[in-house]
N, C-alpha and C positions, 0 to 999 in steps of 0.2 A: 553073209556079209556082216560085220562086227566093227562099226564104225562110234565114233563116241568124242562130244566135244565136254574136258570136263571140269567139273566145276573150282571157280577158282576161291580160295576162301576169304578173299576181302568184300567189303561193300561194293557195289556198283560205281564208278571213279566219281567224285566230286559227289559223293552220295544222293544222287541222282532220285534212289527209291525212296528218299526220305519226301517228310510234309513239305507240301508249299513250294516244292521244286518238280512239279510234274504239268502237264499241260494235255490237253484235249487235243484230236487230231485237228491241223489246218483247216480254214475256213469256215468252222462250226459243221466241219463233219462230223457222222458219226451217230450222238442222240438222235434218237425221233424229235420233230419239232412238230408245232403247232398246239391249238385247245385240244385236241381231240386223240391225243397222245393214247392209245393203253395203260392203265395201271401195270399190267401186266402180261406181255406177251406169247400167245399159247405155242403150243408146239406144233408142227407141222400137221392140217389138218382141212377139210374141204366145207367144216361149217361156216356160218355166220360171217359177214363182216367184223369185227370188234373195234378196231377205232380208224383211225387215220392218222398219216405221215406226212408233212411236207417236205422232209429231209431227202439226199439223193440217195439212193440204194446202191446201184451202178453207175461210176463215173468213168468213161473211155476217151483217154487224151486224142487218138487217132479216130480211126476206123470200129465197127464193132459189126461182125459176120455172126448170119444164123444160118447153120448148114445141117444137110442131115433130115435127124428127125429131136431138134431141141425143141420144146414145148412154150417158154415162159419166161419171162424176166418182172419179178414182182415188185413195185415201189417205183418208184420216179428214175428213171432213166436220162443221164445226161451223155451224148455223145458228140464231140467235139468235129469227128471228121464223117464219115459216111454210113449211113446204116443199112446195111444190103442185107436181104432174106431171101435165101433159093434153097429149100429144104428139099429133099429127095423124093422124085416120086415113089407113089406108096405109104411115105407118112402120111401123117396131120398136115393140113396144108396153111394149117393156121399156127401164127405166134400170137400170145398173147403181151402185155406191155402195161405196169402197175399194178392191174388185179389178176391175182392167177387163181384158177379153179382150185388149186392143193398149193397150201404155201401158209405164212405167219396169219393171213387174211386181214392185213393192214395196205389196206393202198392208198394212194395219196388222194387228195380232198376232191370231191366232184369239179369238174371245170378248169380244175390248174393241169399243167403240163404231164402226163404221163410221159413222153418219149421225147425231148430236146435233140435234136441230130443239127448239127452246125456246117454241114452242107445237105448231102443227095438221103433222099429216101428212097430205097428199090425194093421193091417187093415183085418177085418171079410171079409171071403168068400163072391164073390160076391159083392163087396162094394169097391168104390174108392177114394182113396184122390189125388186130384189135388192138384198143385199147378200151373196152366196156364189157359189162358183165351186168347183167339183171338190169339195177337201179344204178350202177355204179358204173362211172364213165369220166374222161377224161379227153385231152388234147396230145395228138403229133404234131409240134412243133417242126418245124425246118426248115433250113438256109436258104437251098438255092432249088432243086430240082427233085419235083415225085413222081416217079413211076410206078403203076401196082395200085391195088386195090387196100386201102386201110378206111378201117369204122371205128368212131366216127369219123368224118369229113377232117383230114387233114390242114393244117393251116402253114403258109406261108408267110415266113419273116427274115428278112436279110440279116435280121439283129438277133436270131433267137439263142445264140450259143454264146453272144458275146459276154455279157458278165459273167460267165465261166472262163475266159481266156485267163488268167491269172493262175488257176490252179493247178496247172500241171505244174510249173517250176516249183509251187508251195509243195506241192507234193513229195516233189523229185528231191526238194531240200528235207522237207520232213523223212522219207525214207530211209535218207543216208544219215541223217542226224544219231536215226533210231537205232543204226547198225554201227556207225562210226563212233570213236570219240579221241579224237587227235589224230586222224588217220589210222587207228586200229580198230582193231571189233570191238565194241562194247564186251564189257567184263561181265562176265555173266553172275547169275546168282545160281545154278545149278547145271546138272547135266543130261547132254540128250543122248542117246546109245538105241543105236538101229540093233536090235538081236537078231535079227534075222526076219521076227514073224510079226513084230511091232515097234516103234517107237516109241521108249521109254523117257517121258521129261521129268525129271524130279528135280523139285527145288529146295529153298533152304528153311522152309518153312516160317520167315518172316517178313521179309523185304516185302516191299508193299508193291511194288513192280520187280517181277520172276521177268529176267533176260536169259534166254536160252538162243546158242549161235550151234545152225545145224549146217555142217559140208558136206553133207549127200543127200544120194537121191531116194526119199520115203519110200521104200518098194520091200518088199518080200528078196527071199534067198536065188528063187526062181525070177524076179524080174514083176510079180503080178502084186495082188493088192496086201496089205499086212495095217494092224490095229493101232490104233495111237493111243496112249494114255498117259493122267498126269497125276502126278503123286507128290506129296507134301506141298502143295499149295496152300498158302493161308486163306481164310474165305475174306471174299471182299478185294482181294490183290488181281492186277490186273498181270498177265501174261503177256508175253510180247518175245515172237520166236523169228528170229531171223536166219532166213536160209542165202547163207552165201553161194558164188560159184556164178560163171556166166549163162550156164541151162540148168534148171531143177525140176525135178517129178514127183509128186506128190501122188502115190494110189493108195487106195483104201477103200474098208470095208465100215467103215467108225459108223454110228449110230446116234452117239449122242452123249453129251458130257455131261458129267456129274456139277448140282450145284451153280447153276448159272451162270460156269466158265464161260459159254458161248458169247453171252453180250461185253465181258472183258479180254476176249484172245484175238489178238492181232498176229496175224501173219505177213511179215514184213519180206520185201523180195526187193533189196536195194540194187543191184548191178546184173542180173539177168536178162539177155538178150529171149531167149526161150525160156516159156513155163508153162507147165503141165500140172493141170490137175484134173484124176483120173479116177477109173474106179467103180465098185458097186453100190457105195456108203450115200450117206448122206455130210457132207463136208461140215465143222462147224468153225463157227469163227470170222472174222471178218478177213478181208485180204486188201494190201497192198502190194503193188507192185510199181516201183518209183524208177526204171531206166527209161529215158525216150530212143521210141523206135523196137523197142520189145514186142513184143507177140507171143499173148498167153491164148494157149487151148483149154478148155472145159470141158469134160465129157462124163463127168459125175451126174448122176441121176439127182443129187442135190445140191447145191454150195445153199448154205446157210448163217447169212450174217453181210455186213457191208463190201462192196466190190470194188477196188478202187485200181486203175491202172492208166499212167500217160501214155501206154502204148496202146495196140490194137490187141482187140478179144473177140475170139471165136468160140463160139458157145454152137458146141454140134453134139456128135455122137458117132461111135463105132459098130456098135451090136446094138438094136432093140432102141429105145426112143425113149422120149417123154420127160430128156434133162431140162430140169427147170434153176433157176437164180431164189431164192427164196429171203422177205424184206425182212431181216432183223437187226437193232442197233448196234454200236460201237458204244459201251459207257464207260472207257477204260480211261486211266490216266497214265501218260506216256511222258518219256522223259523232255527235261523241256528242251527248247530249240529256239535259242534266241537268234535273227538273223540278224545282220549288219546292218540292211537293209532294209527295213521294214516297208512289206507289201501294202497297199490298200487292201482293206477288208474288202472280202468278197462274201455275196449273199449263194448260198446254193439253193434257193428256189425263188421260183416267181413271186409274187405278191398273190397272197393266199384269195382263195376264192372270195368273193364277199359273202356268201352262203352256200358256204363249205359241205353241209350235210354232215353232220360225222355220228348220224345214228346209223348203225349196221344194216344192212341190206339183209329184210327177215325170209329174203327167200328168193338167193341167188341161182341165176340163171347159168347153169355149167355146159350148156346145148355148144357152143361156142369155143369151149376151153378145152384143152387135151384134160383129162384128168386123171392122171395116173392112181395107183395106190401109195399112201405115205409112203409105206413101207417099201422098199427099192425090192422091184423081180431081180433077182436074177441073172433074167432075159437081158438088164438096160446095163448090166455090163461092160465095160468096154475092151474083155479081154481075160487072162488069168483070173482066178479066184486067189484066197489067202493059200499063201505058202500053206500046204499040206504035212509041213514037220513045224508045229507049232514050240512055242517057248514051251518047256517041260513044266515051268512053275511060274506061271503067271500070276499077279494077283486081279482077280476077277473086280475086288473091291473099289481101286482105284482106275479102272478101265473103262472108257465109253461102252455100251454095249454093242 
């Protein structure tokens, strides 16, 4: 397949990538917040604590399923409508919820909300959701009704989702903002070209926000996983790749990007009913997904970076186990989106601990945590490997590995 959306050679309309016209995602998403921030956050790995977040990682406007054998969801989790766990016998019987055994190992402050669910909590007989690890521990907030077994001691609140009601429409309007602009796609500043065996995004080498508009499905020639890479990026520029269509699939083998694209790439999913991201890799990037009533699947052994959808998420597996959600920020700056309307601000987290902890945990307890190896088996694939008739002439240089 030889698909390509391509670049147009004006500025971005109403020069959108210039200074002093770009804006931060809605509701002070995104950054890490609080004292206890990282200077600088490591790569995927099962040592030490190193700071704390109180910012949300996953936001689920609906529902949010953990099926299979999915392992983890790292950082403060806010779920709108129900949080169900029924993992397959034979996994791990346990999910983990802000601290994960293998993950950026920033979880949110001791004592504040790991998991918000704004109705039902269920957790299938026999099967546990933590939210603690060693020293390091946290709160299941929820609405109306718990079933299951969760450590610590789950807490009951009628009000615990409500100052998050505002963000899905914020979202849903930021989405489309990002992909729209007069009712057409955003003008890109480069182009994206499926070859068959990768994703090729190349930009213009200046604009300070790379808009790249993708109309297929990231996959291989065969239908399985194929490489993404990004080239002529300026450093410091934020990326921002919108995948139109009302269903998209994202599979892959990606590893890891060059340069600290990861805490500036937003992957935007304005009008998709269904979304798919799949694969053996380690996913990077933040995600959006702004249609209500959507339903995105995960079966990547890693997504890496902010998780944001008003619809429902299902975070499972096909082959092999141990997909985890991993906490990393959004620090991108996005085009701006003045509304008509102007929303009241909304806070996305509780009122910080009052004694937070945010010295690292010098000797984390993993007895409790699935803990995979960084590095993705094989085995947690969810299917096909990389097309087998690779691009002839790759360049290695600009490639995640």
């Amino acid at each position: 397949m030889a698909a390509a959306v391509t670049v147009a050679a004006a500025a971005i309309v109403g020069g959108l990538a210039g200074r002093g016209v770009a804006d931060p995602l809605p509701g002070g998403l995104g950054p890490c917040k609080g004292p206890a921030c990282p200077d600088r956050y490591p790569e995927v790995n099962n040592g030490p604590v190193v700071g704390r977040d109180e910012n949300i990682n996953v936001f689920v406007g609906e529902n949010m399923l953990v099926r299979e054998a999915a392992a983890e969801a790292e950082g403060k989790v806010v779920v709108l409508g129900d949080f169900d766990m029924n993992k397959r016998a034979g996994a791990s019987q346990v999910y983990n919820v802000g601290v994960a055994g293998v993950g950026s190992r920033v979880p949110p402050p001791n004592g504040s909300d790991f998991l918000t669910a704004g109705n039902d909590v269920t957790v299938a007989p026999g099967q546990r959701l933590l939210a603690e690890e060693g020293s390091v521990s946290g709160v299941v907030r929820y609405g109306d009704t718990l079933t299951g077994t969760v450590r610590p001691r789950a807490v009951q609140d009628p009000d615990a989702a409500d100052k998050y009601a505002a963000l899905p429409d914020r979202l849903t309007a930021a989405s489309h903002c990002y992909a729209y602009d007069n009712g057409a796609p955003r003008e890109v500043t480069g182009s994206a070209v499926n070859n068959g065996s990768e994703t090729v995004f190349t930009g213009d080498g200046t604009s300070e926000i790379q808009v790249f508009n993708v109309d297929f499905d990231m996959v291989s020639r065969s239908g399985g996983d194929q490489g993404i890479s990004f080239r002529n990026i300026p450093s410091g520029a934020t990326v921002l790749v919108n995948l139109f269509g009302d269903a998209r699939t994202v599979r892959t083998y990606i590893g890891a990007l060059p340069g600290g694209l990861r805490e500036r790439l937003l992957w935007n999913v304005p009008d998709a009913s269904s979304v798919r991201f799949a694969g053996s890799g380690q996913f990077q990037g933040s995600v959006l997904v702004g249609s209500p009533g959507s339903a995105t699947t995960v079966t990547l052994p890693g997504m890496n970076g902010r998780f944001f959808t008003v619809g429902s998420l299902t975070h499972t597996s096909l082959v092999g186990g141990g997909q985890e959600i991993h906490a990393y920020p959004f620090n991108g700056d996005l085009p701006s989106c003045a509304s008509p309307s102007p929303t009241p601000s909304v806070s996305p987290s509780e009122s910080p601990d009052p004694d937070p902890d945010p010295d690292p945990d010098p000797d984390p307890d993993p007895s409790d945590s699935d803990d995979p190896d960084p590095s993705p088996d094989p085995s947690d694939s969810d299917g096909p490997g990389p097309d087998p008739d690779p691009d002839p002439d790759p360049d290695p240089s600009d490639s995640g590995p």
